[in-house]
C-alpha positions as CSV (number, residue, x, y, z in Angstrom):
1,X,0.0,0.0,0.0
2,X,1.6,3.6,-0.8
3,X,2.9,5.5,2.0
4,X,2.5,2.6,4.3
5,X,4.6,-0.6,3.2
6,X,7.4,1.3,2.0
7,X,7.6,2.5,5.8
8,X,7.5,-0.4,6.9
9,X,10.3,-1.9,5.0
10,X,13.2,-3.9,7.0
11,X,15.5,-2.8,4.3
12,X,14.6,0.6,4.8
13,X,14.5,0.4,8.0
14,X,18.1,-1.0,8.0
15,X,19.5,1.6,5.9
16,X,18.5,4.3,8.1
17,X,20.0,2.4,11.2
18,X,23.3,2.2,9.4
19,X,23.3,5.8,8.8
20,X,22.9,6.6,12.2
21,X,25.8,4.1,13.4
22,X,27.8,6.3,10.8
23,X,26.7,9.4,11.7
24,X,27.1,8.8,15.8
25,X,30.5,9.5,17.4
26,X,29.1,10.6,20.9
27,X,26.5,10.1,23.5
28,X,22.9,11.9,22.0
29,X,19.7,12.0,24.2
30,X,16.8,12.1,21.5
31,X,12.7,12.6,22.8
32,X,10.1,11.4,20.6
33,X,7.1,13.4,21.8
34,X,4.0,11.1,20.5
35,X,2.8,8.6,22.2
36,X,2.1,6.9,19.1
37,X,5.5,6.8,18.0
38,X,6.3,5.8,21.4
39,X,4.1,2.3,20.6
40,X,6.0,2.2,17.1
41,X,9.1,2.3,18.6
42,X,9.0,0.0,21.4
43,X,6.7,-2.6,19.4
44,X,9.0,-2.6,16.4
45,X,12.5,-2.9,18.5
46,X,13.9,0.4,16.8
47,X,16.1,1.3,19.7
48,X,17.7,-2.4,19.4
49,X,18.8,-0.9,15.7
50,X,20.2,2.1,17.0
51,X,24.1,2.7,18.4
52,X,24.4,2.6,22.3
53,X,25.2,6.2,22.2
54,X,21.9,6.8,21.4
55,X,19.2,7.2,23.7
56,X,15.9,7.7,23.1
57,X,13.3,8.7,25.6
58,X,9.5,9.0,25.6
59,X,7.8,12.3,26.1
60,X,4.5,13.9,27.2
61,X,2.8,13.1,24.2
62,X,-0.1,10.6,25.3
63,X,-3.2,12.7,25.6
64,X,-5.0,10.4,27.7
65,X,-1.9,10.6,30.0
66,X,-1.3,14.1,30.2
67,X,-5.3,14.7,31.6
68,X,-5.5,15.2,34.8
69,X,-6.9,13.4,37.7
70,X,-9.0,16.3,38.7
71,X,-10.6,16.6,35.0
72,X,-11.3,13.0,35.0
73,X,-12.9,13.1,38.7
74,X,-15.2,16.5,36.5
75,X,-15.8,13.8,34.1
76,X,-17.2,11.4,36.7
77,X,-19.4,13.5,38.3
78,X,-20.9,14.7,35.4
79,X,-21.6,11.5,34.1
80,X,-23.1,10.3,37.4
81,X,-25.9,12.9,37.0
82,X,-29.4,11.4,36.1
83,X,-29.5,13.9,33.3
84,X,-27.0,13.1,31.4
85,X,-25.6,10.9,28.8
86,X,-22.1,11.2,28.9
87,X,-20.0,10.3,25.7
88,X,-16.4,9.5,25.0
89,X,-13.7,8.6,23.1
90,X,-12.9,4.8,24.6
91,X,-9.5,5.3,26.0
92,X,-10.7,7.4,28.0
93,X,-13.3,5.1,30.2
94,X,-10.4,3.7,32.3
95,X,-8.4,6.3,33.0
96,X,-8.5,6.1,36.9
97,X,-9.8,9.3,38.7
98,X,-9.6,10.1,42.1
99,X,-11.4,6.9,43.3
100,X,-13.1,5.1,40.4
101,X,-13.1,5.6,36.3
102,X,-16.0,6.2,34.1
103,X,-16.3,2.6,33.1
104,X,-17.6,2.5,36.3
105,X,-20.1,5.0,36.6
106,X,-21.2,3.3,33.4
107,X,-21.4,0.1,35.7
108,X,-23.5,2.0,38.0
109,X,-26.1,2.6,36.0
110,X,-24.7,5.9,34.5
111,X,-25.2,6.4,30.5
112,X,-21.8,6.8,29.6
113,X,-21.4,6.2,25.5
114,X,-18.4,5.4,23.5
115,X,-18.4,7.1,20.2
116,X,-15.9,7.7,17.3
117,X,-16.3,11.5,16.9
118,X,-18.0,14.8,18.2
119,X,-20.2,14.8,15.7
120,X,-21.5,11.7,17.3
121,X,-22.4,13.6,20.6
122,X,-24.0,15.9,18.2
123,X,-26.0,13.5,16.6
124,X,-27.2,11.6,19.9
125,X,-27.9,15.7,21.7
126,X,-30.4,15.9,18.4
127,X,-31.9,12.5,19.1
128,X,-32.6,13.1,22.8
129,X,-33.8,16.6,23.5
130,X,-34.8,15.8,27.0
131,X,-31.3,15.2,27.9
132,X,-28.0,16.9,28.9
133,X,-24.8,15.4,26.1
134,X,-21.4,15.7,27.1
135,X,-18.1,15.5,24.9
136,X,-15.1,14.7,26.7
137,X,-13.0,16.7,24.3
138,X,-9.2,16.1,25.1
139,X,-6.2,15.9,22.9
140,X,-3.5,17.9,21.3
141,X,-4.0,20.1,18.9
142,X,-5.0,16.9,16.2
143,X,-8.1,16.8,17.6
144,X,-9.3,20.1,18.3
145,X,-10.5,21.0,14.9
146,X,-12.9,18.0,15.5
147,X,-14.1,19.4,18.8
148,X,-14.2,22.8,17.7
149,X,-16.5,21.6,14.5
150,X,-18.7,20.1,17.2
151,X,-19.5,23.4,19.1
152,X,-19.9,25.6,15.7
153,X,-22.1,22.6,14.5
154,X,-24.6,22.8,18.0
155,X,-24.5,26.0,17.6
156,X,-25.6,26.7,14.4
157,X,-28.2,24.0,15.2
158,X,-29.4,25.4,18.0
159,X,-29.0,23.2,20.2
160,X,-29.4,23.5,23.8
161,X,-28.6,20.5,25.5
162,X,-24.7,19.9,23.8
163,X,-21.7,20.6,25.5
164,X,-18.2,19.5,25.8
165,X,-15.9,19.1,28.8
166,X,-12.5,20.6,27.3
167,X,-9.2,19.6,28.5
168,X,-7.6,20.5,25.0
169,X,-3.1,20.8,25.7
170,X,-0.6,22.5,23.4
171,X,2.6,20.6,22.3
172,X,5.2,23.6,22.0
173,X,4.6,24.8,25.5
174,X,5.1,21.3,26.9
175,X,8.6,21.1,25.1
176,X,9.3,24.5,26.5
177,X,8.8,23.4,30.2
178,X,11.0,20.5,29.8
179,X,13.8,22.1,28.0
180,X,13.7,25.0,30.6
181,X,13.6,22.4,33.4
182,X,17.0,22.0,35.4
183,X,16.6,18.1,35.0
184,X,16.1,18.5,31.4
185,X,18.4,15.9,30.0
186,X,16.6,16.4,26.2
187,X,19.2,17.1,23.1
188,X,16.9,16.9,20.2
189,X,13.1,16.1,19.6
190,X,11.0,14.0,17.0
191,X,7.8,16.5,16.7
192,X,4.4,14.8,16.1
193,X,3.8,14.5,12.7
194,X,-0.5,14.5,13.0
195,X,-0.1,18.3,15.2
196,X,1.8,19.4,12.7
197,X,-0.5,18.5,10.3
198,X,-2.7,20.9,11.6
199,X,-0.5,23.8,13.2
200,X,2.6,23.4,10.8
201,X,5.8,23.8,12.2
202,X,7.0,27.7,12.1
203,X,5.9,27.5,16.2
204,X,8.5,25.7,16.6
205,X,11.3,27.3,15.1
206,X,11.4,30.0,18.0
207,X,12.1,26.8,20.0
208,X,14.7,25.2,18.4
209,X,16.7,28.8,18.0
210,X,16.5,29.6,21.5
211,X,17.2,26.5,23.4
212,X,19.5,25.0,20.6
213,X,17.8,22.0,20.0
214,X,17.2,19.9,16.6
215,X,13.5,19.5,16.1
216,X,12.4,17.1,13.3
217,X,8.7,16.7,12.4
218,X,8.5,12.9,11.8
219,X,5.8,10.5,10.8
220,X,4.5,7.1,12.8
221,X,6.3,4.3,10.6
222,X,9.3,2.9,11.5
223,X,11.5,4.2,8.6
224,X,9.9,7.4,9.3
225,X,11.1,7.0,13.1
226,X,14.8,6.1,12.2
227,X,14.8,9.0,9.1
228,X,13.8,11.0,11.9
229,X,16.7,10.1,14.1
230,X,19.0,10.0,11.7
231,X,18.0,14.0,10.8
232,X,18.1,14.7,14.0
233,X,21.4,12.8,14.6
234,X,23.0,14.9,11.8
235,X,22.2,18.2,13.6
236,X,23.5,17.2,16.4
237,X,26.7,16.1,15.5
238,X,27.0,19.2,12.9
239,X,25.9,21.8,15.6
240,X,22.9,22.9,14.2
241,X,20.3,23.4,16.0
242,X,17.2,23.2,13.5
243,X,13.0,22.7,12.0
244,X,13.2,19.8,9.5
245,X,10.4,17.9,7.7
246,X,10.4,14.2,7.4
247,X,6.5,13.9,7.4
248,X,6.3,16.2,3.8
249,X,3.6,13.5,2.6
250,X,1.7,15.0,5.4
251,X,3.1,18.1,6.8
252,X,3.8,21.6,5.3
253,X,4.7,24.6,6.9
254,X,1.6,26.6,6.9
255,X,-0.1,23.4,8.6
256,X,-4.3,23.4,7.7
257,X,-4.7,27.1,7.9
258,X,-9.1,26.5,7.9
259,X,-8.8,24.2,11.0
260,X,-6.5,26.4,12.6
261,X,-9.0,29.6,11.5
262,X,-11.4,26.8,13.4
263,X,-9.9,26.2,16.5
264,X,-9.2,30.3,17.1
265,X,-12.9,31.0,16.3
266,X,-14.0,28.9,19.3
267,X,-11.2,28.2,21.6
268,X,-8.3,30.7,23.2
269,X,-5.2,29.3,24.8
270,X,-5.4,29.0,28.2
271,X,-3.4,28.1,31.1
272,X,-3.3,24.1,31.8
273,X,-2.8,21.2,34.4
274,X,-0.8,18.3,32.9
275,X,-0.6,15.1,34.9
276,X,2.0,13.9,36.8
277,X,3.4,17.6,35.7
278,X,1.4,20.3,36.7
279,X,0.5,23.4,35.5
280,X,2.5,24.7,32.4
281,X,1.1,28.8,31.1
282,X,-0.3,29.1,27.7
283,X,-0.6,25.2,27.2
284,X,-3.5,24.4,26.6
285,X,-7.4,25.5,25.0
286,X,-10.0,27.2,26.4
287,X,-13.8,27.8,25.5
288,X,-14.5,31.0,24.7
289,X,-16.7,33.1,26.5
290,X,-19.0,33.5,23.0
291,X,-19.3,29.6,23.4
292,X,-19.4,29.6,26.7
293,X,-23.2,28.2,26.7
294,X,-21.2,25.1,25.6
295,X,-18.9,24.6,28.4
296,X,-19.8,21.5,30.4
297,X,-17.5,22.8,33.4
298,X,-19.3,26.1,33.9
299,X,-22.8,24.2,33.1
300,X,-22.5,21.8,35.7
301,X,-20.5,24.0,38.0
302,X,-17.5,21.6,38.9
303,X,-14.7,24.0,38.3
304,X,-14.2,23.5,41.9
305,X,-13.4,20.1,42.0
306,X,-9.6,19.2,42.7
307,X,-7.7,16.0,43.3
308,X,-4.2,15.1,44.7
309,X,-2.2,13.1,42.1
310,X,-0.9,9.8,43.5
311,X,1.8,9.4,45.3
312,X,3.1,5.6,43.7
313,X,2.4,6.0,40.5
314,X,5.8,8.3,38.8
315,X,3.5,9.0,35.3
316,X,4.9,12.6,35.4
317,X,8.7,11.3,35.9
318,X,8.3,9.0,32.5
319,X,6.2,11.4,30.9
320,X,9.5,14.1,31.2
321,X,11.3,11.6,29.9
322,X,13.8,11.0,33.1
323,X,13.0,7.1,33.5
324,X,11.2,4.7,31.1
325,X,8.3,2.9,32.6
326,X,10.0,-0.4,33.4
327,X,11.9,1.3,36.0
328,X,8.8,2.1,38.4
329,X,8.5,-0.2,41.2
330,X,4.9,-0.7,40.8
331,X,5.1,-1.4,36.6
332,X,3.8,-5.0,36.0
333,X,2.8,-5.8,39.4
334,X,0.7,-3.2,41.5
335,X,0.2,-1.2,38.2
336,X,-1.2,-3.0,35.3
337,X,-3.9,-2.5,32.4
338,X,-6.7,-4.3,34.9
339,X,-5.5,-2.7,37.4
340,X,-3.8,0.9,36.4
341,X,-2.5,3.1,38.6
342,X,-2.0,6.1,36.2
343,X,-3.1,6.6,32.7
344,X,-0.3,5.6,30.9
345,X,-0.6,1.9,31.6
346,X,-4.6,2.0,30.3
347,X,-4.1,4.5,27.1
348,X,-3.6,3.3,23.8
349,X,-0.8,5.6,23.4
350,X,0.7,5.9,27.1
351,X,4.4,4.2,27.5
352,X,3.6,2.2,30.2
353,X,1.0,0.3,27.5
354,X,3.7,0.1,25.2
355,X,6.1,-1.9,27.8
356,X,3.5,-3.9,29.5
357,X,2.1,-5.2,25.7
358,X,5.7,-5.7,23.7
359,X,8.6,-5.4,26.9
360,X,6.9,-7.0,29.8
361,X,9.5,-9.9,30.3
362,X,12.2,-8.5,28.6
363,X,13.2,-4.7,29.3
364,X,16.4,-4.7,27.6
365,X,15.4,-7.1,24.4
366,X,18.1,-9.1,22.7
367,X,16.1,-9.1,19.3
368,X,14.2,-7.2,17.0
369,X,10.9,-7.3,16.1
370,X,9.0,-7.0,12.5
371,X,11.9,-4.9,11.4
C-alpha cells in the first residue's frame, strides 16, 4: 500500500539504522514526543537498531496521560448525573480518577457512551432533547478542529442540551517546560507529525533557535522513526540546531490554515494542568466566552473540583522523559492495564501500554521485532 509498506520496509529500516551508526561519534539524548510513536518504537525494536550512544526517551505526548486526575474526577461526576448521557472517546473510560473511572459510573447505571467523533455527541444531543450530552474533548492540537466543529455545528443547530468538557493541551509549550527544566536531559526532539498537520511547524522554530535544539517533524512508521533520528542525529553532531520535515507527505509549513482559523474561532489558549506535571502557562485551550453556553464545566458548575495526584504512580517522571516505565516499582505488578494506577498503563498511546504489551518480560530485548 503507498505510504504505508514502503515505511514499513526492514531494508529501509536498515539503511537508516546504518546511517545513524555512521553518523554517531558521541552520546545523543533524543525525545520522541508522541505517544504513538512511542508504541512504534517499542513494538517494532527500533532502539535495538540504534548505536548505544543513542538514547531515546518517551515524552509527554499521550493525551489520555497528560489529563489530569481532577478533569477526570469533572468527568465522573458529570456523568453520574441522572440527566445526562455522557460520551467519550474509549481510551478514556479507564483512565483512573480520584477513586473510580467512568467505566464505572457506566457500571452504576450511568449512560456513559463510546463514540468515534464529536459529531457523534451531536447527533445523539439531536436525538434526545430531553437530555444533557457531554463530549469529553481532550487531545492535542490533532483533535481540536474535531471538537471545535462540534460546538460551531450545535451552535448553528441550536441546540441547547450539547456541551463538551474541554481539556484540549498544546505541544510547543510542553517542550518549552521541559527544555527549561533543570533536569532536562533532552538534546533533540522528533515533533508529532498529525499536530503538525494541523499547526505546521514555524511554532517551533522560536524553540529550536532559542534553546538549541534539533526538532524534526516525523511520521509514525518505523523508517519514518529512524529517518527522523538520523535527521536529528546529523544536527547534532554538525551543531545545528534546526526545523526539518520528514513527514512532507503529510506536513507543510503553513499546517491546515481553515482548521487552525477553526480552532481560534472557538477556543483561546489557556493556562493548563498536565498530569504527573502540573500546570504549564499558555498550554493548553479554552472555551470561549462566545461559546461559553457550551462549556460542560461552567454548566455543571464543577470548576471547583480538585484531586491530589498519587503518590506511587511516577507517570509525570516517564512522561518528562527522566525514566522509562519499566523502571517504576509498581510497573507490572501493583500497576497494570486491569488494574492501572496512572493513565499511561490504560491508554492506547501511554508508555507504560507500550512496555507492559511488547517489553513486559524482557526490558532490555536481545532481538528485534518485524523490522
Amino acid at each position: 500500500m503507498r505510504y504505508v509498506d514502503e515505511f514499513r520496509s526492514r531494508g529501509a529500516a536498515r539503511h537508516y539504522a546504518d546511517i545513524i551508526r555512521q553518523l554517531t561519534t558521541r552520546p545523543w539524548t533524543i525525545m520522541e514526543v508522541c505517544g504513538g510513536q512511542t508504541h512504534t518504537i517499542v513494538k517494532t525494536g527500533i532502539e535495538e537498531l540504534l548505536p548505544k550512544e543513542i538514547s531515546l526517551v518517551h515524552g509527554p505526548g499521550c493525551p489520555v496521560c497528560v489529563t489530569p486526575l481532577e478533569i477526570i474526577d469533572k468527568a465522573i461526576a458529570i456523568a453520574s448525573r441522572d440527566d445526562v448521557i455522557f460520551t467519550s472517546f474509549g481510551d478514556m473510560v479507564r483512565v483512573p480518577g480520584s477513586s473510580k473511572d467512568l467505566l464505572s459510573v457506566k457500571a452504576s447505571g450511568g449512560d456513559l457512551r463510546i463514540v468515534y467523533s464529536p459529531l457523534d455527541a451531536v447527533k445523539i444531543a439531536r436525538q434526545n432533547p430531553s437530555k444533557r450530552v457531554v463530549f469529553f474533548a481532550v487531545g492535542f492540537e490533532t483533535t481540536a478542529p474535531a471538537n471545535a466543529m462540534a460546538v460551531y455545528q450545535a451552535k448553528k443547530l441550536g441546540l441547547q442540551n450539547f456541551s463538551i468538557l474541554c481539556s484540549h493541551v498544546l505541544v510547543p509549550p510542553a517542550m518549552e517546560a521541559l527544555l527549561s527544566s533543570e533536569s532536562n536531559r533532552v538534546q533533540a526532539f522528533l515533533a508529532p507529525g498529525h499536530v503538525c498537520t494541523v499547526m505546521g511547524f514555524e511554532e517551533y522554530i522560536p524553540l529550536a533557535k532559542k534553546y538549541r535544539v534539533p526538532i524534526v517533524v516525523t511520521g509514525f512508521e518505523p523508517v519514518d522513526i529512524l529517518q527522523g533520528i538520523a535527521m536529528a542525529v546529523k544536527q547534532l553532531e554538525e551543531g545545528r540546531a534546526e526545523v526539518e520535515n520528514e513527514y512532507t507527505r503529510s506536513v507543510r509549513r503553513e499546517g491546515n490554515v481553515p482548521a487552525q482559523q477553526l480552532i481560534r474561532e472557538i477556543f483561546e489558549i489557556t493556562n493548563r494542568k498536565w498530569r504527573g506535571i502540573g500546570e504549564i502557562p499558555v498550554s493548553g485551550l479554552g472555551i470561549r466566552e462566545e461559546y461559553a453556553e457550551f462549556d460542560a464545566e461552567k454548566i455543571f458548575n464543577v470548576q471547583n473540583i480538585s484531586a491530589d495526584e498519587s503518590k506511587v504512580c511516577i507517570a509525570g517522571v516517564i512522561l518528562r522523559g527522566l525514566k522509562k516505565p519499566h523502571e517504576c516499582p509498581a510497573f507490572g505488578t501493583d500497576c497494570s492495564p486491569e488494574h492501572p494506577l496512572g493513565a499511561p498503563m490504560v491508554s492506547s498511546e501511554g508508555a507504560c501500554a507500550a512496555y507492559y504489551q511488547y517489553r513486559r518480560f524482557s526490558p532490555e530485548l536481545k532481538e528485534v521485532r518485524e523490522l
